[in-house]
GUSENU-171899 format. One record per residue (C-alpha): chain; x, y, z. Coordinates in nm, 2 decimals, padded with zeros to 4 digits. Example, Ala and Ser with C-alpha at 12.3 -4.5 7.8 and 13.67 -1.06 7.14 Angstrom:
<sites>
SITE  ch       x       y       z
SITE   A   01.23  -00.45   00.78
SITE   A   01.37  -00.11   00.71
</sites>
This chain:
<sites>
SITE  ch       x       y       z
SITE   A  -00.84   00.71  -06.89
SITE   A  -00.46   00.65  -06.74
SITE   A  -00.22   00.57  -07.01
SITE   A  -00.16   00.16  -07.11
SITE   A   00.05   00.10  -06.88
SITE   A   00.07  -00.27  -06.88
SITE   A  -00.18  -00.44  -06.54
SITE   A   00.12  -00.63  -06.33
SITE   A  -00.17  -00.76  -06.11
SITE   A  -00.17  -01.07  -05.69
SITE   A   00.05  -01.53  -05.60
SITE   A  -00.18  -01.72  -05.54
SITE   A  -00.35  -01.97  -05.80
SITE   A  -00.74  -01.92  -05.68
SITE   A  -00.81  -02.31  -05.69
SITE   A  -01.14  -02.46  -05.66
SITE   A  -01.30  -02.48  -05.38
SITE   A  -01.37  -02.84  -05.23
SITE   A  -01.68  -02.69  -05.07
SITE   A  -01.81  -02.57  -05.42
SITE   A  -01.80  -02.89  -05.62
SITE   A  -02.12  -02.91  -05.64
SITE   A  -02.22  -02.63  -05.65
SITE   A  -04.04  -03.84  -03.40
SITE   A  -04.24  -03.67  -03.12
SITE   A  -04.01  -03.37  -03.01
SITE   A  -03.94  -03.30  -02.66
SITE   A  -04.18  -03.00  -02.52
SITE   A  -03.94  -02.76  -02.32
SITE   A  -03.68  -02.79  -02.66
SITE   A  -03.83  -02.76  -02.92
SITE   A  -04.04  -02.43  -03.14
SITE   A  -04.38  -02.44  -03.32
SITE   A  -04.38  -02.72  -03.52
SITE   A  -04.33  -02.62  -03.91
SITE   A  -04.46  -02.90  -04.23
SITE   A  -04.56  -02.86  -04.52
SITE   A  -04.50  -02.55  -04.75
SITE   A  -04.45  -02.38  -04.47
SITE   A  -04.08  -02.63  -04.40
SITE   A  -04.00  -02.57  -04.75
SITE   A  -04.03  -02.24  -04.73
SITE   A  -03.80  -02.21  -04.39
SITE   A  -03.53  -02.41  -04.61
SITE   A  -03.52  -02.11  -04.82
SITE   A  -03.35  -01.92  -04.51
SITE   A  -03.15  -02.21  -04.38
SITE   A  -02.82  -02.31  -04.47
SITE   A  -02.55  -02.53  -04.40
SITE   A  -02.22  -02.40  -04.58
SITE   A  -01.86  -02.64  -04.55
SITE   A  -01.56  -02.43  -04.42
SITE   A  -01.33  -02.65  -04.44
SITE   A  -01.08  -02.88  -04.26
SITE   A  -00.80  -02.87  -04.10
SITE   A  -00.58  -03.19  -04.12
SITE   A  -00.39  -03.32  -03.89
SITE   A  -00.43  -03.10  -03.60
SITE   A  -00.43  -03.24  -03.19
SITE   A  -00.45  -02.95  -03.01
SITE   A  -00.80  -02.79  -03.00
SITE   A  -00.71  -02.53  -02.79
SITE   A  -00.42  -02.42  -03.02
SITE   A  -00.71  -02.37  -03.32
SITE   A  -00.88  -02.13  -03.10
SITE   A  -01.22  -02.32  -03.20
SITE   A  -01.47  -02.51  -02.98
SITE   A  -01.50  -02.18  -02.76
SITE   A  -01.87  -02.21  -02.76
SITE   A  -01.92  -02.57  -02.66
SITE   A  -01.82  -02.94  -02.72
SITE   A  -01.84  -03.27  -02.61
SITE   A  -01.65  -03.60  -02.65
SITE   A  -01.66  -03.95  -02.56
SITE   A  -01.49  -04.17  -02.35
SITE   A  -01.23  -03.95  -02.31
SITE   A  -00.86  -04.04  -02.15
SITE   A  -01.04  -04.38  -02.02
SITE   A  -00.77  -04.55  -01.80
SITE   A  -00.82  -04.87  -01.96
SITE   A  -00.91  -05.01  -02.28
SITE   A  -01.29  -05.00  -02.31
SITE   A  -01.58  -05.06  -02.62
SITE   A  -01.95  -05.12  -02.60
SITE   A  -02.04  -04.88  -02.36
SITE   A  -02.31  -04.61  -02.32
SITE   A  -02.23  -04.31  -02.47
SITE   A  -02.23  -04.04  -02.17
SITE   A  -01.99  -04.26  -02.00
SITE   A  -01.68  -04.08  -01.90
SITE   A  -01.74  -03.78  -02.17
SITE   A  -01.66  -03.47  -02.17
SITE   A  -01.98  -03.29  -02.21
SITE   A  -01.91  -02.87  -02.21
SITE   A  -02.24  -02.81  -02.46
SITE   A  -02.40  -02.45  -02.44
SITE   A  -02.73  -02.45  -02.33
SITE   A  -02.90  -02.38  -02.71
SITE   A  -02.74  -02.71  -02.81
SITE   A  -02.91  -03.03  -02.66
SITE   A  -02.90  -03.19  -02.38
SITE   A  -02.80  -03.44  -02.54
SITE   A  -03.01  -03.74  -02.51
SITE   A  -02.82  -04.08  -02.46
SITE   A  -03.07  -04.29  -02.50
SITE   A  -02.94  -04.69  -02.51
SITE   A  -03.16  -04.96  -02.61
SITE   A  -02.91  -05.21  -02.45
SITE   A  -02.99  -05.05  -02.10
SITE   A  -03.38  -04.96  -02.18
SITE   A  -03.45  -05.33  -02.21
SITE   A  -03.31  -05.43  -01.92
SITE   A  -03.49  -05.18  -01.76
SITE   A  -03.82  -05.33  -01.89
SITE   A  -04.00  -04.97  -01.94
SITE   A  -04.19  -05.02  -02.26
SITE   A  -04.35  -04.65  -02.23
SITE   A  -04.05  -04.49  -02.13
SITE   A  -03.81  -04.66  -02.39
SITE   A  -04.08  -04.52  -02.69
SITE   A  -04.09  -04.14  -02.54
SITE   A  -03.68  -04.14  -02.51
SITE   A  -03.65  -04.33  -02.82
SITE   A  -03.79  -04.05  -03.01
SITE   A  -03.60  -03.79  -02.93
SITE   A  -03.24  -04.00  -02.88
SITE   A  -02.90  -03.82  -02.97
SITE   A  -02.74  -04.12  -03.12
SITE   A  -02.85  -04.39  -03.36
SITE   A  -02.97  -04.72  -03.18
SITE   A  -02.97  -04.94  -03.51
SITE   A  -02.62  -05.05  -03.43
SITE   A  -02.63  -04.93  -03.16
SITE   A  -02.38  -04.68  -03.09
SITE   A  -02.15  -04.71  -02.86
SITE   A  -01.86  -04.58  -02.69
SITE   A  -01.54  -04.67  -02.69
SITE   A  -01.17  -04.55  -02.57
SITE   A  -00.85  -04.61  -02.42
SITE   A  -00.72  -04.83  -02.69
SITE   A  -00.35  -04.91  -02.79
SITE   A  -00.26  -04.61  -03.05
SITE   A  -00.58  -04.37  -03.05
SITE   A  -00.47  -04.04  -03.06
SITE   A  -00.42  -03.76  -02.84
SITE   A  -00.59  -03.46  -02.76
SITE   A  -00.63  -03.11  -02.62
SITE   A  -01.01  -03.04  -02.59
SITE   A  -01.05  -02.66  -02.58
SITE   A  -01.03  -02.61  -02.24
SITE   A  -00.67  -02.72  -02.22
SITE   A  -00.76  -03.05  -02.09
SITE   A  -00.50  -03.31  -02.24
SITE   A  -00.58  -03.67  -02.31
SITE   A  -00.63  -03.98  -02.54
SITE   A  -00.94  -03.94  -02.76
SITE   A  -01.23  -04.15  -02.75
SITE   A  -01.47  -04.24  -02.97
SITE   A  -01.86  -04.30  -03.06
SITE   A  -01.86  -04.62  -03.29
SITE   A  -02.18  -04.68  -03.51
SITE   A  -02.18  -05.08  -03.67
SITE   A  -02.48  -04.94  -03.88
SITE   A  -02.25  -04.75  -04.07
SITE   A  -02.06  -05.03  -04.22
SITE   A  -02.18  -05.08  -04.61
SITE   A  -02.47  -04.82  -04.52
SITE   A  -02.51  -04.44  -04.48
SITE   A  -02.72  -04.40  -04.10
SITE   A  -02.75  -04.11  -03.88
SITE   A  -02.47  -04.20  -03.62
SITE   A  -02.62  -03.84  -03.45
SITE   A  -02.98  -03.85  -03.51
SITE   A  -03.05  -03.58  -03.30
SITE   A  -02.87  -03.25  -03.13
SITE   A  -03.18  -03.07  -03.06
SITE   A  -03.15  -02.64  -03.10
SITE   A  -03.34  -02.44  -02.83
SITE   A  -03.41  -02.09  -02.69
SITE   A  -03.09  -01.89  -02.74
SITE   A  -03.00  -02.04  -03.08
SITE   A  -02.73  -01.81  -03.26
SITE   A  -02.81  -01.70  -03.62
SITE   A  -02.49  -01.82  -03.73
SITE   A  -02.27  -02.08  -03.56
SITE   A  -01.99  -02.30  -03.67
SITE   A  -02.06  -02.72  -03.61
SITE   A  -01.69  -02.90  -03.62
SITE   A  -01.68  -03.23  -03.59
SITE   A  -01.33  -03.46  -03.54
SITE   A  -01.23  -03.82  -03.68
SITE   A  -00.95  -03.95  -03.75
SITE   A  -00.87  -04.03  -03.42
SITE   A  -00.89  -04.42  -03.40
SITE   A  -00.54  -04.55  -03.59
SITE   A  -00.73  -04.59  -03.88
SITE   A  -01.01  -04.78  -03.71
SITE   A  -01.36  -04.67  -03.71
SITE   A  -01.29  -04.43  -04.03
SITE   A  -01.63  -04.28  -04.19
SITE   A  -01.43  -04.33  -04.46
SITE   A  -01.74  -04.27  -04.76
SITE   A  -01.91  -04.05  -04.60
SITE   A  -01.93  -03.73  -04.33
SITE   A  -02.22  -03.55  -04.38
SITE   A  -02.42  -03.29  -04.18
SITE   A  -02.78  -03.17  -04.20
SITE   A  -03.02  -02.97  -04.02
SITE   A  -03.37  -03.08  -03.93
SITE   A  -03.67  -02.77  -03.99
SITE   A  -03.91  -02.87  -03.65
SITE   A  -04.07  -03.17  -03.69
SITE   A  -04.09  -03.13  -04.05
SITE   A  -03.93  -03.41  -04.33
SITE   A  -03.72  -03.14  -04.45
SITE   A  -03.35  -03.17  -04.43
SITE   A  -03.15  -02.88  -04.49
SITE   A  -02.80  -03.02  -04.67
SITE   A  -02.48  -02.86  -04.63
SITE   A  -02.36  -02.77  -05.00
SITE   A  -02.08  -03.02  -04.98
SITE   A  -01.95  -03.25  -04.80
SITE   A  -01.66  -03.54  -04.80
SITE   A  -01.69  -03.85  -04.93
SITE   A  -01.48  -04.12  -05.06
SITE   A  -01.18  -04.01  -05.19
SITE   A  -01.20  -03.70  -05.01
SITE   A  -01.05  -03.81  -04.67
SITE   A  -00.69  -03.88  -04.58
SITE   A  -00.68  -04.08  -04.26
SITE   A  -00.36  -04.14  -04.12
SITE   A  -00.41  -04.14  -03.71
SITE   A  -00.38  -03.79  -03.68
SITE   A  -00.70  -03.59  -03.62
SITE   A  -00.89  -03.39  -03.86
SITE   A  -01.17  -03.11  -03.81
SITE   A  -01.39  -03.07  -04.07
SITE   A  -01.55  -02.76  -04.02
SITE   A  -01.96  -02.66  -04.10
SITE   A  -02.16  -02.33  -04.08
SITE   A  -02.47  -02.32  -04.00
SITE   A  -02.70  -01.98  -04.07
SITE   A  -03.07  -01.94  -04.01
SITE   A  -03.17  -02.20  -03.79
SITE   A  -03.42  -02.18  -03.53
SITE   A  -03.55  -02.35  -03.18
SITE   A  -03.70  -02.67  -03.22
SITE   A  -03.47  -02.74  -03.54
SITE   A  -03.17  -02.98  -03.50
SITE   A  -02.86  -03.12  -03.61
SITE   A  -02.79  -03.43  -03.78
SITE   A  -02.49  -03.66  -03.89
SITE   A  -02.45  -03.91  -04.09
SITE   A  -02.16  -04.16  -04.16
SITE   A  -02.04  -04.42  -04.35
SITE   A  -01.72  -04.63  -04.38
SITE   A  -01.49  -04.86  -04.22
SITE   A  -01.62  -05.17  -04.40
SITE   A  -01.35  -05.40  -04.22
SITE   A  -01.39  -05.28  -03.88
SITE   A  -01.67  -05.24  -03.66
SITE   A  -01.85  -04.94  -03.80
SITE   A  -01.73  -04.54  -03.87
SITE   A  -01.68  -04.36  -03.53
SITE   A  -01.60  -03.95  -03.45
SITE   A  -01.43  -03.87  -03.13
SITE   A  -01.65  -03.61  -03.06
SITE   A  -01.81  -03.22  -03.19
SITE   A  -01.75  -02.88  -03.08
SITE   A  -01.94  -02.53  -03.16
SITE   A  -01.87  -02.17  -03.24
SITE   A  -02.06  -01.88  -03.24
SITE   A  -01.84  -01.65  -03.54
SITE   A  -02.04  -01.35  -03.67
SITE   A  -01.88  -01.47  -03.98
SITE   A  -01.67  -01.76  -04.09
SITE   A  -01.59  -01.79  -04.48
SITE   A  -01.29  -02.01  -04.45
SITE   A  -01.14  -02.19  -04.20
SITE   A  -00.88  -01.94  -04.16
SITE   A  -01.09  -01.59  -04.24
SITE   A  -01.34  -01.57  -03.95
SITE   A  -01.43  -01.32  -03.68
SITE   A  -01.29  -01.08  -03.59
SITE   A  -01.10  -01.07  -03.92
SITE   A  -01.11  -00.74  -04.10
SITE   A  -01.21  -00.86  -04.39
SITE   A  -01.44  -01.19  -04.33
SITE   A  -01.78  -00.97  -04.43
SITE   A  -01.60  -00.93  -04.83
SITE   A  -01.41  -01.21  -04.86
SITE   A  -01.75  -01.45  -04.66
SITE   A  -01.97  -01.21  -04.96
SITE   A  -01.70  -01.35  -05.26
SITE   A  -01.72  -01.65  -05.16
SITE   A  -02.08  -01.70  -05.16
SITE   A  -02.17  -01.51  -05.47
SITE   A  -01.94  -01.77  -05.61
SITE   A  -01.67  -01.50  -05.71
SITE   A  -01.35  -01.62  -05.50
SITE   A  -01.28  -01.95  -05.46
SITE   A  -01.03  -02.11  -05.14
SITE   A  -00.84  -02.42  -05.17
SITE   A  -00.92  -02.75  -05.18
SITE   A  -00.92  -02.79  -04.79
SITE   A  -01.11  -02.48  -04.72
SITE   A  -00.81  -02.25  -04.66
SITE   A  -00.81  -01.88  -04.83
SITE   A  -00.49  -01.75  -04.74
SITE   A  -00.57  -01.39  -04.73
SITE   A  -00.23  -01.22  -04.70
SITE   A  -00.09  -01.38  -04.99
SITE   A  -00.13  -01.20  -05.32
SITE   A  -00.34  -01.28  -05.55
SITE   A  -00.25  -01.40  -05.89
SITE   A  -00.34  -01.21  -06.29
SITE   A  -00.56  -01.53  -06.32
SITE   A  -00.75  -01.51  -05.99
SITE   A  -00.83  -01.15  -06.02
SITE   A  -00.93  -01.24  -06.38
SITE   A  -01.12  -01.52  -06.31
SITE   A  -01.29  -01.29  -05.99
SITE   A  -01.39  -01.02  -06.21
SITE   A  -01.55  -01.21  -06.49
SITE   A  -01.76  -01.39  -06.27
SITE   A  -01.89  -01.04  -06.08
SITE   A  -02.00  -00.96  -06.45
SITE   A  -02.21  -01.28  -06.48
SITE   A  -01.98  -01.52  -06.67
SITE   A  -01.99  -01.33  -07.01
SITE   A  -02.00  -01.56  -07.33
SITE   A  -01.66  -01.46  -07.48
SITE   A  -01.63  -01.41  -07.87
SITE   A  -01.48  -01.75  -08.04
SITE   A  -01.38  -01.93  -07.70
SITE   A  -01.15  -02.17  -07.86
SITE   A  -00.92  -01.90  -08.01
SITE   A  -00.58  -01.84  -07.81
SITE   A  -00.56  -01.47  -07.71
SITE   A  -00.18  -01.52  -07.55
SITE   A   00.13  -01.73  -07.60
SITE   A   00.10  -01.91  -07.26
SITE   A  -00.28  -01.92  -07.21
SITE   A  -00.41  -02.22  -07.42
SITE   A  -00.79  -02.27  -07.44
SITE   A  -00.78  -02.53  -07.17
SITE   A  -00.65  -02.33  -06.94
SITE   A  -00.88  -02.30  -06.62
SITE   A  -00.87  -01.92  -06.67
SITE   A  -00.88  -01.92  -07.05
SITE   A  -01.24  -01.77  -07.09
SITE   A  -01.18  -01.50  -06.84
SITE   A  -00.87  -01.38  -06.95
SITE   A  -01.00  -01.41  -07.27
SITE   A  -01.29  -01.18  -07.18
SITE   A  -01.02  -00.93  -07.03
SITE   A  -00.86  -00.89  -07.34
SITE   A  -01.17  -00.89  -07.56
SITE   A  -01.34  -00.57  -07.34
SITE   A  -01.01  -00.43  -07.33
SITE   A  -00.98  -00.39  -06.91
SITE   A  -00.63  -00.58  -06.95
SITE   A  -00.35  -00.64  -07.22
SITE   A  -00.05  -00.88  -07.24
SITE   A   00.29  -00.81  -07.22
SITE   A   00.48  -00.74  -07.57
SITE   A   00.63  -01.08  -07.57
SITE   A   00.24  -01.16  -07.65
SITE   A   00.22  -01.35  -07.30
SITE   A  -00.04  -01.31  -07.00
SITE   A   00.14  -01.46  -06.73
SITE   A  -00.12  -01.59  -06.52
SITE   A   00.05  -01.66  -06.24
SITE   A   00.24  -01.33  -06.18
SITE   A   00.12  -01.13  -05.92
SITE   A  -00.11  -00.85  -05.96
SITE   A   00.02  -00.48  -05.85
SITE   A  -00.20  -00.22  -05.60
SITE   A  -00.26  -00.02  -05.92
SITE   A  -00.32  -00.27  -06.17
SITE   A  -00.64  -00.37  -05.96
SITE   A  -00.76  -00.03  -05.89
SITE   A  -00.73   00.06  -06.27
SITE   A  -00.93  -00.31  -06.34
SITE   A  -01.20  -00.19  -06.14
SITE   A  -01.19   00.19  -06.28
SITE   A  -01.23   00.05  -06.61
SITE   A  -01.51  -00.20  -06.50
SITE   A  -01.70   00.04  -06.33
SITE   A  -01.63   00.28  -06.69
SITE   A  -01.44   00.57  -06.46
SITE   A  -01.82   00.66  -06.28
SITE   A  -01.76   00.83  -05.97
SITE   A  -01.53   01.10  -05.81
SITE   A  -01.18   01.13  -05.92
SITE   A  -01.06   01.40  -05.68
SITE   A  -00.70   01.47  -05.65
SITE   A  -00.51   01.19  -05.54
SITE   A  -00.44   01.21  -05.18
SITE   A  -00.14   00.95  -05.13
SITE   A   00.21   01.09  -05.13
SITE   A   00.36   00.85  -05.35
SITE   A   00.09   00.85  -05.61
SITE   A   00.17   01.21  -05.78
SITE   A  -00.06   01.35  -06.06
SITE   A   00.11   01.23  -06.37
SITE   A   00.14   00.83  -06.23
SITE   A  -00.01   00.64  -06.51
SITE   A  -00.29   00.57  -06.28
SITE   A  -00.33   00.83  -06.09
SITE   A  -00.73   00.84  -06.20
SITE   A  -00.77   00.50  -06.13
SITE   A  -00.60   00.55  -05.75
SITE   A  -00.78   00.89  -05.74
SITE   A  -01.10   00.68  -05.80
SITE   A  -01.07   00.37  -05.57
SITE   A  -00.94   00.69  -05.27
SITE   A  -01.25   00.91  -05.32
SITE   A  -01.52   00.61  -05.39
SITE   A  -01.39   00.43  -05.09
SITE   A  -01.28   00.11  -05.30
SITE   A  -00.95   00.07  -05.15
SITE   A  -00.75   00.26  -04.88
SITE   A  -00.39   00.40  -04.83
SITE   A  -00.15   00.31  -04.57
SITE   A  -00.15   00.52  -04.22
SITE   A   00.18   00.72  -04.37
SITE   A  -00.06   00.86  -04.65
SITE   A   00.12   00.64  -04.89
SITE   A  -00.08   00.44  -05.17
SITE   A   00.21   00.16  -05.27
SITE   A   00.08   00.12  -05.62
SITE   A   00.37  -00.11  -05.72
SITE   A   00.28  -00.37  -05.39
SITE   A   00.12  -00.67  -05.47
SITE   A  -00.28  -00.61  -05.39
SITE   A  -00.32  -00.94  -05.11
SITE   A  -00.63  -01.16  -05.16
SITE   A  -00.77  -01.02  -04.86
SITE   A  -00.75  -00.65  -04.97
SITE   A  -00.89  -00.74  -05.32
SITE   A  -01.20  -00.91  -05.17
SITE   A  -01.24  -00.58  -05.01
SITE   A  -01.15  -00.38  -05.33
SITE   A  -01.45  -00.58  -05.53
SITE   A  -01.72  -00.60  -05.25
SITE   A  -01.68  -00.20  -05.19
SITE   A  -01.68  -00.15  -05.59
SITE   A  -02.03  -00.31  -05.64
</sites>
């Protein structure tokens, strides 16, 4: 084993993740073979709908690169001030052809029609809630403005549900899948558009519908009160969706604005990323397979709004805290005992770093400290997982220039080279003193096994 050189691990504070808190007839040309029964629960199992996260404050679409697959939103740039209207009225409808058409079904214009039949067979299969109903409305004094994701430029509109007000209701009751259906796509959805009108300000939550079934797939979190922060500027909160089929669909449901006239969104978008762990690690990035695999295995954690920052380092704590849960959250030998001078036992990290020092993979500094939020070095991760992984594999020759054989962890760089853990620079340089980024440590632990 290299000599004890003391692990200078990389800045970041992995903070919890707001995502992981908690831990009708159908239409015949949209919809699959109808699945109930044991047979929906069953198709849960390979359905999910996983939050991303959000991005605050944010008016130009296009800028985010995001809605490239589809979108739509109402009432948009209206010339005049405008409110109870249908909602395909003036929208900007750019949907692929897998998601809907959407069905704007209005029970204010069915019964003036007088089409008792017709009504029933649309009813079933509407797009947005009719217990309200909901309705559009745009052009008003102070709504915000926005670049949709074509470029177009223009004040926001909105769909306004009165059902929402005091009760949680499917504002989108129905955004039915068909043929062409990706395996994985990316549902956003954008509020915070109305000047603090119309806020779904307790609840925002989306679902997927198996078939015809009564089984709801639920996205594993989702904000509610407390979690928003409206302030006229709009927000994108950001969904996954993975394993859904034709002839399933989407839902959403809302709740909030309890002195106005019912919560409202200015409109949804789509897109189709291979992967998307974080709302800023998705396709094509490098390392979205690793980081996506972390995240989901519960290992790495984002911050509270769904960011990951993957080229800043990561932290003594984080890499800690990543490791011990890849071992399965070890019981530690007397919890409550304080292992370091600045690393009490209600620290977040305490029983990680604890279980560091108690397996001996990591020590302290002399002063007796841990220092938890230095950063962690190149080498001192590569020598974490050498010892982790007890030295198995080859340990060639090292290969990287600045790495020569009696570096105190040459074997642990020799290891993470000849395994394929981790790579070297294009010059044939290792950098062992570099901080190791989030990013490159994701990769480091997914390739280590």
């Amino acid at each position: 084993m290299a000599g004890a050189a003391t692990l200078v691990f990389a800045v970041a504070v992995i903070a919890p993740t707001v995502g992981a808190v908690d831990d009708v007839a159908p239409s015949p040309d949209t919809t699959g073979p109808e699945t109930t029964g044991p047979d929906a629960v069953q198709a849960a199992d390979s359905r999910s709908v996983t939050y991303v996260g959000t991005h605050m404050d944010r008016a130009d679409l296009a800028a985010l690169g995001i809605g490239q697959a589809g979108y739509w939103f109402a009432q948009f740039d209206a010339p005049a001030p405008v409110e109870n209207r249908p909602t395909h009225e003036n929208d900007r409808d750019a949907l692929p052809q897998w998601a809907g058409p959407l069905n704007h079904f209005s029970i204010v214009e069915c019964d003036i029609a007088g089409d008792p039949a017709g009504c029933l067979e649309a009813f079933l299969t509407r797009t947005f809630s009719q217990d309200g109903p909901t309705r559009a409305a745009g052009g008003q004094p102070g709504w915000a403005t926005l670049t949709l994701p074509s470029g177009e430029t223009g004040q926001a509109g909105a769909v306004v549900d009165p059902h929402t007000v005091g009760n949680s209701n499917n504002t989108i009751n129905r955004i039915q899948l068909g043929e062409g259906v990706p395996e994985h796509f990316t549902f956003h959805v954008v509020v915070d558009t109305t000047a603090t009108q119309h806020d779904p300000t307790n609840r925002l939550r989306p679902r997927g519908n198996i078939g015809e079934s009564p089984v709801d797939v639920d996205a594993d979190w989702f904000p509610t009160t407390g979690d928003h922060v409206f302030n006229g500027v709009p927000d994108v909160h950001s969904f996954r969706f993975d394993g859904f089929q034709p002839g399933d669909y989407l839902k959403l449901q809302l709740n909030g604005d309890d002195d106005g006239g019912g919560a409202s969104i200015a409109g949804f978008m789509f897109d189709t990323f291979e992967c998307h762990a974080f709302i800023d690690v998705r396709s094509p990035h490098p390392f979205c397979e690793a980081i996506d695999e972390a995240r989901r295995g519960g290992v790495l954690d984002g911050w509270p709004r769904g960011e990951f920052r993957p080229g800043l380092p990561a932290s003594r704590q984080a890499v800690a805290a990543a490791l011990w849960r890849s071992a399965g959250r070890p019981a530690v030998v007397e919890p409550g005992q304080q292992r370091f001078t600045d690393v009490r036992p209600e620290h977040p990290f305490a029983e990680a770093i604890a279980w560091l020092a108690d397996t001996g993979l990591a020590e302290g500094y002399p002063d007796g400290s841990f220092r938890p939020d230095a950063v962690a070095s190149r080498q001192a991760v590569t020598a974490l997982l050498w010892r982790v992984h007890n030295g198995d594999g080859p340990t060639a020759g090292t290969t990287s220039t600045d790495v020569p054989s009696d570096h105190p962890f040459a074997a642990a760089i020799s290891w993470a080279l000849a395994s394929g853990v981790a790579e070297g620079y294009p010059d044939g340089s290792f950098r062992p003193a570099a901080p190791a980024s989030r990013q490159a440590f994701a990769a480091w632990l997914a390739a280590a096994g």
